[in-house]
C-alpha positions as CSV (number, residue, x, y, z in Angstrom):
1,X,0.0,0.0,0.0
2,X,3.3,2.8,0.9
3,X,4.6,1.3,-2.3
4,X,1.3,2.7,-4.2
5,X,0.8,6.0,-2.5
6,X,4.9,6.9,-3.0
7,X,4.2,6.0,-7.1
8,X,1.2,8.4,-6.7
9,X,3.1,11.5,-4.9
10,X,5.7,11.0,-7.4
11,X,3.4,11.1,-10.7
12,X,2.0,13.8,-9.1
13,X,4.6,15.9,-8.5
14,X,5.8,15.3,-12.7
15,X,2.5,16.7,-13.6
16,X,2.8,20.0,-11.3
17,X,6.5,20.1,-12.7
18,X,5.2,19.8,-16.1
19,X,2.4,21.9,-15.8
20,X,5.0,24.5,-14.3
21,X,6.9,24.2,-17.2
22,X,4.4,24.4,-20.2
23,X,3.5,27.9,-18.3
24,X,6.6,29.3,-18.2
25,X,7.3,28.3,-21.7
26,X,3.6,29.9,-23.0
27,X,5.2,33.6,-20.6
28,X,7.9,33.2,-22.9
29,X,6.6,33.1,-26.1
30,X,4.1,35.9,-25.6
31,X,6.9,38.1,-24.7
32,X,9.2,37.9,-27.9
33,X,8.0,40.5,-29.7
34,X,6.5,40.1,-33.5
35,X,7.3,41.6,-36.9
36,X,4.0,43.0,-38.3
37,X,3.0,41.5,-41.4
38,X,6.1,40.8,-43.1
39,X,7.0,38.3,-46.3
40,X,8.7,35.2,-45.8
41,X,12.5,37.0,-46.5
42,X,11.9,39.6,-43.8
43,X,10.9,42.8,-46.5
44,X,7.5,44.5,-46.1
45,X,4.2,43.6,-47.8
46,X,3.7,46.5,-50.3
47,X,-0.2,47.6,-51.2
48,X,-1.4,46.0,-54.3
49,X,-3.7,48.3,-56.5
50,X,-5.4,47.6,-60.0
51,X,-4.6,48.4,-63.5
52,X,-7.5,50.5,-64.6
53,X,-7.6,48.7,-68.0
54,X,-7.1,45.1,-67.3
55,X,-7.8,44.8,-63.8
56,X,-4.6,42.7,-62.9
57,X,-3.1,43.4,-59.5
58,X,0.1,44.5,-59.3
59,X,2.3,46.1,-56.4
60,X,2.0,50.2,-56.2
61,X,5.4,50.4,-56.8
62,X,5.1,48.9,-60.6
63,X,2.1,50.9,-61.3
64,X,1.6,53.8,-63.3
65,X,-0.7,57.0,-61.9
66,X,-1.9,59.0,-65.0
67,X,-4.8,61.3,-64.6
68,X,-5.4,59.8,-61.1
69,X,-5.9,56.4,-62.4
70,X,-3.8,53.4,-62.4
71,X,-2.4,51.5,-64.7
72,X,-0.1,48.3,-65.2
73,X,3.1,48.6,-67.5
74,X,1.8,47.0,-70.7
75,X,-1.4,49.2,-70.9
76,X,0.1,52.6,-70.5
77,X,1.0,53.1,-73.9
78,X,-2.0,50.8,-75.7
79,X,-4.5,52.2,-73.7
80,X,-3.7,54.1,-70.7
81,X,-3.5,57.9,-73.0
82,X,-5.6,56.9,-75.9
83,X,-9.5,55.7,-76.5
84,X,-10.8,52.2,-76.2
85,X,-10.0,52.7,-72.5
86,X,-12.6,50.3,-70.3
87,X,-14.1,52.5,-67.3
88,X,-15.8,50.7,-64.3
């Protein structure tokens, strides 16, 4: 009977120890602090916008703003300044 209430104390005590740990680990983790939003090689996630003709998204910084609309690379000159433009 000792024999089974020593096994007890002692599985008890390596769940409070346990428990003790996982804790301390979770206190951890919610410390370090986190990057906001960033892509998988560390650089920042850049706005995507529309091309005004086509539609396709493409990152701000490879769009072109003419007459305060956008427009992707390819339809600037075929039909970002002339007619046959598509308006939404």
């Amino acid at each position: 009977m000792a024999r089974w209430l020593v096994v007890l104390v002692l599985m008890g005590g390596v769940v409070w120890w346990v428990r003790r740990w996982w804790r301390q680990r979770e206190r951890r983790w919610a410390e370090i602090p986190r990057p906001q939003r960033e892509g998988e090689m560390g650089e920042k996630r850049e706005q995507l916008v529309a091309c005004n003709y086509c539609g396709v998204l493409l990152p701000a910084s490879e769009a072109v703003r003419n007459r305060g609309k956008t427009w992707c690379r390819e339809h600037v000159a075929s039909g970002g300044e002339g007619s046959g433009q598509r308006e939404e």
